[in-house]
N, CA, C and O atoms as a GROMACS GRO file, in nm:
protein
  556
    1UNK      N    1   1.576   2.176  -1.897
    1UNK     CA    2   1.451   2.129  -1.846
    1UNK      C    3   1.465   1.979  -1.817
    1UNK      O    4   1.536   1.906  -1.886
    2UNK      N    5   1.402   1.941  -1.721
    2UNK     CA    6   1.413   1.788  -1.669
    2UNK      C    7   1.270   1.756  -1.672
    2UNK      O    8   1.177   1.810  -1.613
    3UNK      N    9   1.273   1.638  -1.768
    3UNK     CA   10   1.129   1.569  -1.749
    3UNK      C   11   1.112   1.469  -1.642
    3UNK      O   12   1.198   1.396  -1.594
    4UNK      N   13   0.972   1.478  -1.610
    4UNK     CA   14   0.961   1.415  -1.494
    4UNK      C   15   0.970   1.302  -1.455
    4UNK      O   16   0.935   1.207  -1.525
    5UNK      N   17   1.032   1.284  -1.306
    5UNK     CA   18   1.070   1.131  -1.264
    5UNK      C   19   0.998   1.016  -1.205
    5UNK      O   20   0.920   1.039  -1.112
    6UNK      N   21   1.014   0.902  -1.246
    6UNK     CA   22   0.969   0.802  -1.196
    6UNK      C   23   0.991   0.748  -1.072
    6UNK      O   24   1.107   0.730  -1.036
    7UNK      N   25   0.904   0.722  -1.005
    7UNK     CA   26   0.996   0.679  -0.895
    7UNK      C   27   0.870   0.517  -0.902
    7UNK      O   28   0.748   0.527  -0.918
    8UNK      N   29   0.959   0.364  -0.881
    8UNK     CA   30   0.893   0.253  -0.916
    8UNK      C   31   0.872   0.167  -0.825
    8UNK      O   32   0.819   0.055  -0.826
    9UNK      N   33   0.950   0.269  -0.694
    9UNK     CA   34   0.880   0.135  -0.580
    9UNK      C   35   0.879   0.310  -0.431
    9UNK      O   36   0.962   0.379  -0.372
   10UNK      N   37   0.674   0.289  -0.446
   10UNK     CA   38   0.694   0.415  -0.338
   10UNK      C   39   0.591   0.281  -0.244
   10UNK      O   40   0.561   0.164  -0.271
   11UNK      N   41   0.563   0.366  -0.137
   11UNK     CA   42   0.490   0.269  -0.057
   11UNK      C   43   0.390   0.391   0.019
   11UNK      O   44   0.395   0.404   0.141
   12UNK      N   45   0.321   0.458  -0.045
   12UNK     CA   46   0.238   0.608   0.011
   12UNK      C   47   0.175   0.563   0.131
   12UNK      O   48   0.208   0.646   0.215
   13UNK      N   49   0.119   0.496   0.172
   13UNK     CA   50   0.057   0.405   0.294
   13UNK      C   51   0.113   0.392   0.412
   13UNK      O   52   0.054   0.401   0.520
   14UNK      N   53   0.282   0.359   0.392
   14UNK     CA   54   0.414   0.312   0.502
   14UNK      C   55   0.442   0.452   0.482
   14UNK      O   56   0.451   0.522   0.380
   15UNK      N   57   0.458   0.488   0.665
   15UNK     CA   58   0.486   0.584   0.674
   15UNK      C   59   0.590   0.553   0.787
   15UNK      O   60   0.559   0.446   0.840
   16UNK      N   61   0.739   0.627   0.861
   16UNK     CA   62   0.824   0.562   0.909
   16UNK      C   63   0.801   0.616   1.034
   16UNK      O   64   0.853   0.717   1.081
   17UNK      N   65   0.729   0.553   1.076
   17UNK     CA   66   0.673   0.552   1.217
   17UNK      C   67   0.781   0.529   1.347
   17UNK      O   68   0.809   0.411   1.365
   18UNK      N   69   0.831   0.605   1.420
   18UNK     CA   70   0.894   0.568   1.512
   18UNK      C   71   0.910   0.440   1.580
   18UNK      O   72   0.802   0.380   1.578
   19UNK      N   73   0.984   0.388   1.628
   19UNK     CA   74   0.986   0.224   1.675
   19UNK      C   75   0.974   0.278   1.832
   19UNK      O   76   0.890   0.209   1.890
   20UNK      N   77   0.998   0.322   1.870
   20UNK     CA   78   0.966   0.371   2.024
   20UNK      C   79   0.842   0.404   2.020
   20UNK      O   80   0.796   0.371   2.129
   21UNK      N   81   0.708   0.483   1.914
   21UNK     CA   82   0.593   0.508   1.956
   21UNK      C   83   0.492   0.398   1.886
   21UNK      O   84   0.374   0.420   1.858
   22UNK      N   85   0.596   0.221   1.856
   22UNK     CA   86   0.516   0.148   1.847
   22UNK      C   87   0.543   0.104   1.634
   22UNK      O   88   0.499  -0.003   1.592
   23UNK      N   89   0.611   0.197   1.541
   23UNK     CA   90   0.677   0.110   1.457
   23UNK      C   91   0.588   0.072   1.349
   23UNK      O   92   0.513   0.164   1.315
   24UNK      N   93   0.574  -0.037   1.284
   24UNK     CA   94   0.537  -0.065   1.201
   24UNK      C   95   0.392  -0.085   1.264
   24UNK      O   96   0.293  -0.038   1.206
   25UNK      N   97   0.382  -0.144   1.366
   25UNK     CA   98   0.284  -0.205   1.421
   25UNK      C   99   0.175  -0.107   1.428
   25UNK      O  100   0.058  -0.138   1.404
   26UNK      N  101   0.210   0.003   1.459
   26UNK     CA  102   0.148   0.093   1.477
   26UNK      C  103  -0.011   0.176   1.430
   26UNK      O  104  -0.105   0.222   1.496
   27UNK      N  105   0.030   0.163   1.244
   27UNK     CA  106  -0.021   0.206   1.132
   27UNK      C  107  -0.154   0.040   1.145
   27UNK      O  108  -0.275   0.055   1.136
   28UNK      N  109  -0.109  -0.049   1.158
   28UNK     CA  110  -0.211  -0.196   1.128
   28UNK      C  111  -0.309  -0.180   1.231
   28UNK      O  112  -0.425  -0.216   1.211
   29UNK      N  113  -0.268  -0.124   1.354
   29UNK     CA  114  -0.350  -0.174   1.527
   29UNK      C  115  -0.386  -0.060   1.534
   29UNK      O  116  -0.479  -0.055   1.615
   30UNK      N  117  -0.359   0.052   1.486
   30UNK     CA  118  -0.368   0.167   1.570
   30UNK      C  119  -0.479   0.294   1.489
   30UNK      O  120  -0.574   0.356   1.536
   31UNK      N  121  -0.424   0.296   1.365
   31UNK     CA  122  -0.444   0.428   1.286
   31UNK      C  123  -0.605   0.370   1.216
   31UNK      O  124  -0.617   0.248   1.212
   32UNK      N  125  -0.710   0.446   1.169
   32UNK     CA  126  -0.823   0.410   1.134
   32UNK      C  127  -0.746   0.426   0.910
   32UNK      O  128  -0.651   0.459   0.839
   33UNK      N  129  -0.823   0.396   0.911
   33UNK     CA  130  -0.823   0.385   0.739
   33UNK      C  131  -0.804   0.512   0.675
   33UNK      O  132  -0.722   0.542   0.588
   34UNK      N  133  -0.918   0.602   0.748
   34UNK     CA  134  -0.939   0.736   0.692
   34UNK      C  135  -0.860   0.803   0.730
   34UNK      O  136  -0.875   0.904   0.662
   35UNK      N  137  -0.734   0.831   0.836
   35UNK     CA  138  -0.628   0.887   0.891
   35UNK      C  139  -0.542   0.849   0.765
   35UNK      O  140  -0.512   0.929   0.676
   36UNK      N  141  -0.496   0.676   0.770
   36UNK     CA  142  -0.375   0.691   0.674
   36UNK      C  143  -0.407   0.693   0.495
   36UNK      O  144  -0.326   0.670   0.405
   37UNK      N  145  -0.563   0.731   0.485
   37UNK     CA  146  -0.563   0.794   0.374
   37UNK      C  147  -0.553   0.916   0.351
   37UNK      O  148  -0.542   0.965   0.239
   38UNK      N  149  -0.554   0.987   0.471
   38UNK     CA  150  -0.518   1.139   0.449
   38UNK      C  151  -0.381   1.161   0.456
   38UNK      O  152  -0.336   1.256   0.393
   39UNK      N  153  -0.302   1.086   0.523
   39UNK     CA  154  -0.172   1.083   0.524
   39UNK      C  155  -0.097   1.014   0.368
   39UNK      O  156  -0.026   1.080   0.292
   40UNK      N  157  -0.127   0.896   0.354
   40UNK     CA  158  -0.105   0.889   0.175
   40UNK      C  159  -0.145   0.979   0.076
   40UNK      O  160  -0.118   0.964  -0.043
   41UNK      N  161  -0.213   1.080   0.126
   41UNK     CA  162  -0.221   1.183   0.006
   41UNK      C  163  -0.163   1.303  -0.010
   41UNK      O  164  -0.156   1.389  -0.098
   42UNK      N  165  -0.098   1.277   0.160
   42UNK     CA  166   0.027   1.408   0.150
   42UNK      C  167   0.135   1.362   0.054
   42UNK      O  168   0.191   1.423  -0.037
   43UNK      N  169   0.155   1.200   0.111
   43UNK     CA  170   0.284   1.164   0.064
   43UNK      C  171   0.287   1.138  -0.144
   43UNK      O  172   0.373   1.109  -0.227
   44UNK      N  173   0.172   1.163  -0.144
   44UNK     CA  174   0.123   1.171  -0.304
   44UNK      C  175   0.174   1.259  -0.348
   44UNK      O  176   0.265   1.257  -0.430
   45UNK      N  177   0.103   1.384  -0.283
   45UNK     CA  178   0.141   1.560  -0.319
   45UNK      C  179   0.276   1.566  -0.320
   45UNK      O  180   0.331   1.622  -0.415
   46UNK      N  181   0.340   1.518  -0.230
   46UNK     CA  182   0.514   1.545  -0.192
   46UNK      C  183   0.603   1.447  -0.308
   46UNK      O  184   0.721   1.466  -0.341
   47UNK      N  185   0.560   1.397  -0.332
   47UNK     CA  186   0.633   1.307  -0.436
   47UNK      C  187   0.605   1.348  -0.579
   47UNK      O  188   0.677   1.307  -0.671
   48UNK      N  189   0.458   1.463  -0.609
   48UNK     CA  190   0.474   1.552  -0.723
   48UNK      C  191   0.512   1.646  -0.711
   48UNK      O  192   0.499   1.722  -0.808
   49UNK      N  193   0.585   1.700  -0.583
   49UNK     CA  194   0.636   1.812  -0.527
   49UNK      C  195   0.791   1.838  -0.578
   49UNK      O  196   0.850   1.941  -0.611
   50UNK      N  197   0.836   1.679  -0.569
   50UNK     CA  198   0.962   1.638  -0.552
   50UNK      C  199   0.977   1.624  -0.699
   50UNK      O  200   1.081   1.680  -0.734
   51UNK      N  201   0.931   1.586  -0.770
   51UNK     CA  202   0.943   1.622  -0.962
   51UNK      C  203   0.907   1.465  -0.970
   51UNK      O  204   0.928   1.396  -1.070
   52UNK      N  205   0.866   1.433  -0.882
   52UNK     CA  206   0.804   1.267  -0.959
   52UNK      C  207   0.688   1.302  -0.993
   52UNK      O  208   0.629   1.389  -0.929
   53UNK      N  209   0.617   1.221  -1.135
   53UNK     CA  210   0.546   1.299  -1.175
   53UNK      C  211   0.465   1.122  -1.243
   53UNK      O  212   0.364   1.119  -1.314
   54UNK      N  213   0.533   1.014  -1.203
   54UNK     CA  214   0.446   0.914  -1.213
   54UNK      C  215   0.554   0.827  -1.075
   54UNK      O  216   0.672   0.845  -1.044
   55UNK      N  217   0.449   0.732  -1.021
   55UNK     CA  218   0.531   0.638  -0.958
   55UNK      C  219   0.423   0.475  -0.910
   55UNK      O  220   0.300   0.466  -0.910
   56UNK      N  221   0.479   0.416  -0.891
   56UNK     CA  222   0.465   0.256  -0.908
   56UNK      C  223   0.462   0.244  -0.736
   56UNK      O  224   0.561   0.246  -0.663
   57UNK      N  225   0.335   0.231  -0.699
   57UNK     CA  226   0.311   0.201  -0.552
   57UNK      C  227   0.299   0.075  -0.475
   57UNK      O  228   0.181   0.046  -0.455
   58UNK      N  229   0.379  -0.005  -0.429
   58UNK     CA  230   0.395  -0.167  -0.450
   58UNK      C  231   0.329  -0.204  -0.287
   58UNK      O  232   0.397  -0.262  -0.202
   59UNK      N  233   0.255  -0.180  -0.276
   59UNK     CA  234   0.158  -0.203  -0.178
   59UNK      C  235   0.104  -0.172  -0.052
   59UNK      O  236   0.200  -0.160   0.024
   60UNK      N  237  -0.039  -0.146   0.030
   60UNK     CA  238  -0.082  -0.051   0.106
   60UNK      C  239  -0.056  -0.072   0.244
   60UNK      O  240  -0.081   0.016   0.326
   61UNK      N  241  -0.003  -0.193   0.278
   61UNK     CA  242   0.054  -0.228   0.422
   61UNK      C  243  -0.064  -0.245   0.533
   61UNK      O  244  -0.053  -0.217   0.653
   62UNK      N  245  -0.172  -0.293   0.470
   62UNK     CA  246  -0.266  -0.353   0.535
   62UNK      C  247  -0.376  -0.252   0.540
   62UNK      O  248  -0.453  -0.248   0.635
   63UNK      N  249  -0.386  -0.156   0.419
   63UNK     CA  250  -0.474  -0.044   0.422
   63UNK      C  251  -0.592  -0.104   0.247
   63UNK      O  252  -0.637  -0.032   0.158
   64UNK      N  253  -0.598  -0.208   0.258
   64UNK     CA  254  -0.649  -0.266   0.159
   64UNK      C  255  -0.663  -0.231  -0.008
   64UNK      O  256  -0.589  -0.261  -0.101
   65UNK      N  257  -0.753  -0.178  -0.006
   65UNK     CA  258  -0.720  -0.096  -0.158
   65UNK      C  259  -0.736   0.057  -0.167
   65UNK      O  260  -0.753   0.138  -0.258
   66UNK      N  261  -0.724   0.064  -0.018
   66UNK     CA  262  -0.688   0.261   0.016
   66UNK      C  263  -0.632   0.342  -0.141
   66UNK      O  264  -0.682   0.448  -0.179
   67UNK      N  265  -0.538   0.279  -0.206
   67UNK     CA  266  -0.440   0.324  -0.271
   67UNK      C  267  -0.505   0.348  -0.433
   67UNK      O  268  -0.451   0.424  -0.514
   68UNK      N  269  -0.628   0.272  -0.461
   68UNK     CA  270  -0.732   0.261  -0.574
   68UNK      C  271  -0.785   0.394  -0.540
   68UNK      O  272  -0.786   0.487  -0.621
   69UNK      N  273  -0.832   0.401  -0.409
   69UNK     CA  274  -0.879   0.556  -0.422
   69UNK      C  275  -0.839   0.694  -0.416
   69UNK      O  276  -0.901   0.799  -0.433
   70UNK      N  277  -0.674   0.657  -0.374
   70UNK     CA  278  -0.622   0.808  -0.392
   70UNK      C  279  -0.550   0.819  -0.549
   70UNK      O  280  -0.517   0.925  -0.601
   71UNK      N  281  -0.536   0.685  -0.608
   71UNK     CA  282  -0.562   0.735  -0.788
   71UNK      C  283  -0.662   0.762  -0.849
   71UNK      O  284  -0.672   0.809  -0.963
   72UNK      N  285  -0.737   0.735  -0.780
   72UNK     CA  286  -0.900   0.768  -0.812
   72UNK      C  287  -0.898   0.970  -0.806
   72UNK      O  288  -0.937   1.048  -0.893
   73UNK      N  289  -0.852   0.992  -0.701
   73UNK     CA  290  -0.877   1.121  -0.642
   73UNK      C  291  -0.771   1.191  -0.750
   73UNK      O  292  -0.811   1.276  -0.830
   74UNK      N  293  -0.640   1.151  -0.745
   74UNK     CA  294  -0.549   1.191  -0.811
   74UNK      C  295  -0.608   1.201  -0.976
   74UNK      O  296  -0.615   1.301  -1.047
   75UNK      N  297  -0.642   1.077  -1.003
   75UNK     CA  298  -0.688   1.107  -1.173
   75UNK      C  299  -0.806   1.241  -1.177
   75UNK      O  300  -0.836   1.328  -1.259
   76UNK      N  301  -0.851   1.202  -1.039
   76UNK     CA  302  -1.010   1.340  -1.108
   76UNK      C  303  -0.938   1.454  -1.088
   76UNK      O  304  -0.981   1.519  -1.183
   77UNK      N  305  -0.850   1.536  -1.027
   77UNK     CA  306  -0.779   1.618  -0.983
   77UNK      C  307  -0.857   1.660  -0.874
   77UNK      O  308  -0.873   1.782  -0.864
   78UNK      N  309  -0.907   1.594  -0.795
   78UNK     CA  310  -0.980   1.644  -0.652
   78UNK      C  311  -0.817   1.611  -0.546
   78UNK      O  312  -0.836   1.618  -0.424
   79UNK      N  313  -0.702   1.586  -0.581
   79UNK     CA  314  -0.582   1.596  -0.487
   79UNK      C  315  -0.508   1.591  -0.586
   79UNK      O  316  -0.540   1.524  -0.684
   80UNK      N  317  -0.384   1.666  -0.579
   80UNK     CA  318  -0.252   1.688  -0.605
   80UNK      C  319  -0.162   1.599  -0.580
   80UNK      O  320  -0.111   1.599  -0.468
   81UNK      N  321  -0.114   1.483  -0.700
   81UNK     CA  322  -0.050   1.380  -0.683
   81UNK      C  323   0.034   1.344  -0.813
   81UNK      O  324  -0.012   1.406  -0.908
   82UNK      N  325   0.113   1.285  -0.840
   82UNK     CA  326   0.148   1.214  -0.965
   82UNK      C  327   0.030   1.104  -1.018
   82UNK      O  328  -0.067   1.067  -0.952
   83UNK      N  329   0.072   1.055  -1.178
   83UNK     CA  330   0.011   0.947  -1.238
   83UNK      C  331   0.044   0.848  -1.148
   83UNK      O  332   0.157   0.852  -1.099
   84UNK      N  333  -0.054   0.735  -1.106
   84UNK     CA  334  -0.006   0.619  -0.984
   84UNK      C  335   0.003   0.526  -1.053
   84UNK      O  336  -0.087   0.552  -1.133
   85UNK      N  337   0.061   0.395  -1.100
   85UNK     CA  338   0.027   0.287  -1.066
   85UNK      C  339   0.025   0.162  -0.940
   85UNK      O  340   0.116   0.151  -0.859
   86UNK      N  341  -0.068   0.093  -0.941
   86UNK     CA  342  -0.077   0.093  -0.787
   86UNK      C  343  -0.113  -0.124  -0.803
   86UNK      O  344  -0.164  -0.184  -0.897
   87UNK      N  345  -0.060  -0.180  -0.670
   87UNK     CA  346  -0.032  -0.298  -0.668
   87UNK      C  347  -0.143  -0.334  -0.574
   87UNK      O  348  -0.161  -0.455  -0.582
   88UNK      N  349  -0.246  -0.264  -0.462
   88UNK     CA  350  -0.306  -0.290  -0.388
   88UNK      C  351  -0.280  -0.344  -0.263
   88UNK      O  352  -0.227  -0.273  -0.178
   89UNK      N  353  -0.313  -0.466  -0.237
   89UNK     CA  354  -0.221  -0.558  -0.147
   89UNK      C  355  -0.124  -0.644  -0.189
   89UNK      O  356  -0.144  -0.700  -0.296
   90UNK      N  357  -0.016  -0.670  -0.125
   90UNK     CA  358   0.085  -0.714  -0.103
   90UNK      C  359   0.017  -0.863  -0.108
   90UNK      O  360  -0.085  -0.879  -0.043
   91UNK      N  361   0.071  -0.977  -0.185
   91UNK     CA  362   0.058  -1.111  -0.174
   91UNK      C  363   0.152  -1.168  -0.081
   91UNK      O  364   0.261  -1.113  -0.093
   92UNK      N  365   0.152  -1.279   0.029
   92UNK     CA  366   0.205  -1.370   0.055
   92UNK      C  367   0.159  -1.463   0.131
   92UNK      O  368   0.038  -1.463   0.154
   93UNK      N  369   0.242  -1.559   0.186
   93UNK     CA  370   0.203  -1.704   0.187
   93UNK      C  371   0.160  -1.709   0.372
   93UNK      O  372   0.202  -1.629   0.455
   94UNK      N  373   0.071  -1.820   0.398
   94UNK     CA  374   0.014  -1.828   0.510
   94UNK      C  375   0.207  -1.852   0.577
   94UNK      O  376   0.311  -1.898   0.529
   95UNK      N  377   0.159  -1.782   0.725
   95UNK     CA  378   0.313  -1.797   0.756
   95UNK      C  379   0.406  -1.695   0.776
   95UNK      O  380   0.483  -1.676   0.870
   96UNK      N  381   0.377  -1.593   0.613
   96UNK     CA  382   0.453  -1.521   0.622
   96UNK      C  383   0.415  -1.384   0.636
   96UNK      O  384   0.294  -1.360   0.638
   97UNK      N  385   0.517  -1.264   0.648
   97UNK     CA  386   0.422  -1.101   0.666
   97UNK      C  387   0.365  -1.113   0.806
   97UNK      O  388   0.251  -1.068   0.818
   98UNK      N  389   0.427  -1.168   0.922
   98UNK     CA  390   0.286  -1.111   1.031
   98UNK      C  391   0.361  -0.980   1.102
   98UNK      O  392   0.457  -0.920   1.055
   99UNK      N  393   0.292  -0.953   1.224
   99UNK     CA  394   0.340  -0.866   1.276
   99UNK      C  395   0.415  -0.977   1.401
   99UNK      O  396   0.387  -1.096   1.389
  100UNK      N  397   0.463  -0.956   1.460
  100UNK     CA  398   0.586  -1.026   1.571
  100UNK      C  399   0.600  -0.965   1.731
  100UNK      O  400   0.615  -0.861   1.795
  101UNK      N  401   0.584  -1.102   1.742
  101UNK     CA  402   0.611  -1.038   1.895
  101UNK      C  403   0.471  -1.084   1.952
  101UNK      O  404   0.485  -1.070   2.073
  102UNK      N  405   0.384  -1.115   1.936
  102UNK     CA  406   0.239  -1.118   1.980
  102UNK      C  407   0.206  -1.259   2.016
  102UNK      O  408   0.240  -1.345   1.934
  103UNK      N  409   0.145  -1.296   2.125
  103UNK     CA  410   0.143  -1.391   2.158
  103UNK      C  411  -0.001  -1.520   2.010
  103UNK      O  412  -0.106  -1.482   1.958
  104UNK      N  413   0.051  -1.622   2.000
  104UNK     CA  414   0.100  -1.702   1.916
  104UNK      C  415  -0.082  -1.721   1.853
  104UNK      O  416  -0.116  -1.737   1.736
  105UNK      N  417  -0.164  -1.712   1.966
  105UNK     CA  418  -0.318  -1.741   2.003
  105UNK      C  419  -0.380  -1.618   1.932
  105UNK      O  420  -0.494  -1.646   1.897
  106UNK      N  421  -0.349  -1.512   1.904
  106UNK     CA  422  -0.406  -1.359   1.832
  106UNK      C  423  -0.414  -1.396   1.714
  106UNK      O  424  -0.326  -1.465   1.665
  107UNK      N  425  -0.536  -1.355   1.638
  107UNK     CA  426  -0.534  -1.350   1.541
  107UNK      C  427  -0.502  -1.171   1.490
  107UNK      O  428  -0.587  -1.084   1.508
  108UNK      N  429  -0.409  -1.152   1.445
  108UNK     CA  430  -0.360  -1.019   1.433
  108UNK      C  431  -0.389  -0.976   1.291
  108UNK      O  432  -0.414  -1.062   1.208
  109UNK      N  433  -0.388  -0.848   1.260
  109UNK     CA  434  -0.387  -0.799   1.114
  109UNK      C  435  -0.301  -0.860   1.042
  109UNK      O  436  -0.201  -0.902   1.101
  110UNK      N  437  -0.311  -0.876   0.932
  110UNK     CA  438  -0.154  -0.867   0.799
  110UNK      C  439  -0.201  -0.746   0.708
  110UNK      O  440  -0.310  -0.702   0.671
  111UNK      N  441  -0.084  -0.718   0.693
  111UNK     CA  442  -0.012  -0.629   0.570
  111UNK      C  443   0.006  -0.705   0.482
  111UNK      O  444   0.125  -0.682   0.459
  112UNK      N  445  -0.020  -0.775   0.418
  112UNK     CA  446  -0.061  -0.864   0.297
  112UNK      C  447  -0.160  -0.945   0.310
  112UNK      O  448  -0.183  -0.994   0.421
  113UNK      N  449  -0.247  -0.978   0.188
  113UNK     CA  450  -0.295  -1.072   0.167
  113UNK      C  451  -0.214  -1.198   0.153
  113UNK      O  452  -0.099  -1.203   0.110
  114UNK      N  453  -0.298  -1.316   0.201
  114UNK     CA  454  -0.208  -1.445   0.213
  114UNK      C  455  -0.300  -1.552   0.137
  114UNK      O  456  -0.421  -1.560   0.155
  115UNK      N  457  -0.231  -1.629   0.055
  115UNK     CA  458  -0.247  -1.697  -0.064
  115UNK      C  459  -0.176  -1.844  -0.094
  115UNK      O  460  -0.067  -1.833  -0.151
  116UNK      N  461  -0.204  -1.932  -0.074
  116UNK     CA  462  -0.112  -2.050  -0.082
  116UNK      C  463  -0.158  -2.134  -0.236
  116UNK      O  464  -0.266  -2.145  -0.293
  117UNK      N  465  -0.014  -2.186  -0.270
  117UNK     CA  466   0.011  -2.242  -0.431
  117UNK      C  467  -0.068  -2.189  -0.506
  117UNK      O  468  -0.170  -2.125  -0.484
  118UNK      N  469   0.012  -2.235  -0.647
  118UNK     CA  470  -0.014  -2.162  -0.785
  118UNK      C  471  -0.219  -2.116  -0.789
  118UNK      O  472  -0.275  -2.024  -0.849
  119UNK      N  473  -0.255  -2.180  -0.738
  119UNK     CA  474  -0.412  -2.177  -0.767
  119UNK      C  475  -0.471  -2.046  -0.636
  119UNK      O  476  -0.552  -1.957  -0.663
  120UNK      N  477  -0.434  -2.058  -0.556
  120UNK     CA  478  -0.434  -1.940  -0.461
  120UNK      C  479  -0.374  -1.815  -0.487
  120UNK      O  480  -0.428  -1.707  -0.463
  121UNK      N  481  -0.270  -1.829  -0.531
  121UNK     CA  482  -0.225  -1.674  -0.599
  121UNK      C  483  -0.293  -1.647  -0.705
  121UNK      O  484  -0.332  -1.530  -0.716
  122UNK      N  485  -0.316  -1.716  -0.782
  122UNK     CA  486  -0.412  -1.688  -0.927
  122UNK      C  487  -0.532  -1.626  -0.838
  122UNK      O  488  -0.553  -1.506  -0.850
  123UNK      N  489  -0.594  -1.683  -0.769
  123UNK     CA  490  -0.747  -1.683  -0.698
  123UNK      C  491  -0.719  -1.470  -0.689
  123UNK      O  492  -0.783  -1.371  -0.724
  124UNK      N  493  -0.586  -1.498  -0.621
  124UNK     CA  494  -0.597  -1.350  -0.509
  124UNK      C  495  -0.526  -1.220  -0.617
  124UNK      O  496  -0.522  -1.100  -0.591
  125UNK      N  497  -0.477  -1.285  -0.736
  125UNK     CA  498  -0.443  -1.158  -0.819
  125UNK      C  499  -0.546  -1.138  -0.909
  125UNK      O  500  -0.531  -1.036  -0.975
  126UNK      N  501  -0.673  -1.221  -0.939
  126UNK     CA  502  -0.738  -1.177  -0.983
  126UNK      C  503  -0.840  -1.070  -0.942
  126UNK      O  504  -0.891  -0.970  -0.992
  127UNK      N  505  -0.846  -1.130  -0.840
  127UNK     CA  506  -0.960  -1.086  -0.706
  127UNK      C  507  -0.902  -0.900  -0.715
  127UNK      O  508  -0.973  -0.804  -0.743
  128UNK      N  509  -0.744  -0.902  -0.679
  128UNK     CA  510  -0.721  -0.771  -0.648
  128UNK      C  511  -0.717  -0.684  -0.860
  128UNK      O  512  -0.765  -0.578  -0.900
  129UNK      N  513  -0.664  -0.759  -0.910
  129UNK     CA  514  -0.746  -0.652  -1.073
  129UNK      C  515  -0.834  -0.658  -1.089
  129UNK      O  516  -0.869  -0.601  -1.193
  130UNK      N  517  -0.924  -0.713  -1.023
  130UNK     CA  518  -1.062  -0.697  -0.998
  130UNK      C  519  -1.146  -0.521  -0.980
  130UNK      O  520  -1.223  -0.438  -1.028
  131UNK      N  521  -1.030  -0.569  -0.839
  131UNK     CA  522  -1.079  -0.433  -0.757
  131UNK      C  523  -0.964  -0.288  -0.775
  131UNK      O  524  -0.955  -0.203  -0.686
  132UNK      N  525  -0.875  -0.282  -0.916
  132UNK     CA  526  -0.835  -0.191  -0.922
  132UNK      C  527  -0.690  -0.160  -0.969
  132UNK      O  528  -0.644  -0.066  -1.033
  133UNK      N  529  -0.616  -0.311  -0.895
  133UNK     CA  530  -0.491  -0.308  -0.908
  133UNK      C  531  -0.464  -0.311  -1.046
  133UNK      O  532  -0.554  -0.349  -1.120
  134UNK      N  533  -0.333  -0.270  -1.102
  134UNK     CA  534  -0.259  -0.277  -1.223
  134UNK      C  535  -0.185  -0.369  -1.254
  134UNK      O  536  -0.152  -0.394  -1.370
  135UNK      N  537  -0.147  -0.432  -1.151
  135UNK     CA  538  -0.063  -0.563  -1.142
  135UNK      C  539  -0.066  -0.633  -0.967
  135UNK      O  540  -0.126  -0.581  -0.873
  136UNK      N  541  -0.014  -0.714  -0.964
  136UNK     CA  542  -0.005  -0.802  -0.843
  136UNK      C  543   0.154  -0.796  -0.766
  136UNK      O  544   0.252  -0.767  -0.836
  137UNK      N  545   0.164  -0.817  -0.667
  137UNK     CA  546   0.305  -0.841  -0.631
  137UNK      C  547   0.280  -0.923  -0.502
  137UNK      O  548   0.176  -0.929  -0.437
  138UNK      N  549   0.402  -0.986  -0.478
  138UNK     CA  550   0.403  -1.113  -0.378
  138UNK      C  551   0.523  -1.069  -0.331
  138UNK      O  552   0.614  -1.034  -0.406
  139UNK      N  553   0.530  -1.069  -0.210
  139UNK     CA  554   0.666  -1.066  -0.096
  139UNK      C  555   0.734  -1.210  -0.036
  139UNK      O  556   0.828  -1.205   0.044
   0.00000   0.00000   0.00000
């Protein structure tokens, strides 16, 4: 018998989107919230499918705290998932994380929250265990 596996860096949110039908970019500009929460909850099911049976979700890729509610769903057993722990958004610094390629004048989505010095990251990891997260992470 094999007890069940951990898996400590999933990303249920990032899904590997073709670069020809548009890539990373895709999921931020394109997909509504409620699409790639139905799609993170396949990739939930499939990863308790797969014998992971807890895993460590290190952030929603610009789907905000999407990921609070499919442990939400997962803990009530209203979906079929592993135990989550979950990071929310992604921290980083003005500057960094954008999407590329876009002319300079857009104000475009991020896939992270952006946070500058020690007092700004404090500000934004509280903010996100606030709203759910288990811990914080910065890229």
């Amino acid at each position: 018998m094999l007890p069940g596996l951990i898996d400590s860096h999933t990303h249920i949110f990032l899904q590997g989107e073709d670069p020809a039908q548009g890539g990373y970019d895709v999921q931020l500009l394109k997909y509504p919230l409620a699409y790639r929460a139905a799609r993170a909850a396949v990739s939930a099911r499939r990863a308790l499918e797969q014998g992971f049976t807890t895993i460590r979700d290190l952030e929603t890729e610009g789907a905000g705290y999407g990921d609070v509610g499919i442990k939400m769903a997962v803990d009530e057993g209203r979906i079929p998932g592993p135990r989550m722990f979950v990071v929310t958004r992604a921290l980083s610094t003005t500057g960094g994380y954008p999407l590329e390629g876009y002319a300079p004048e857009l104000d475009m989505p991020r896939g992270a929250q952006i946070a500058d010095g020690p007092i700004g990251f404090r500000k934004a990891t509280r903010e996100q265990l606030e709203h759910g997260a288990d811990w914080s992470r910065s890229t």
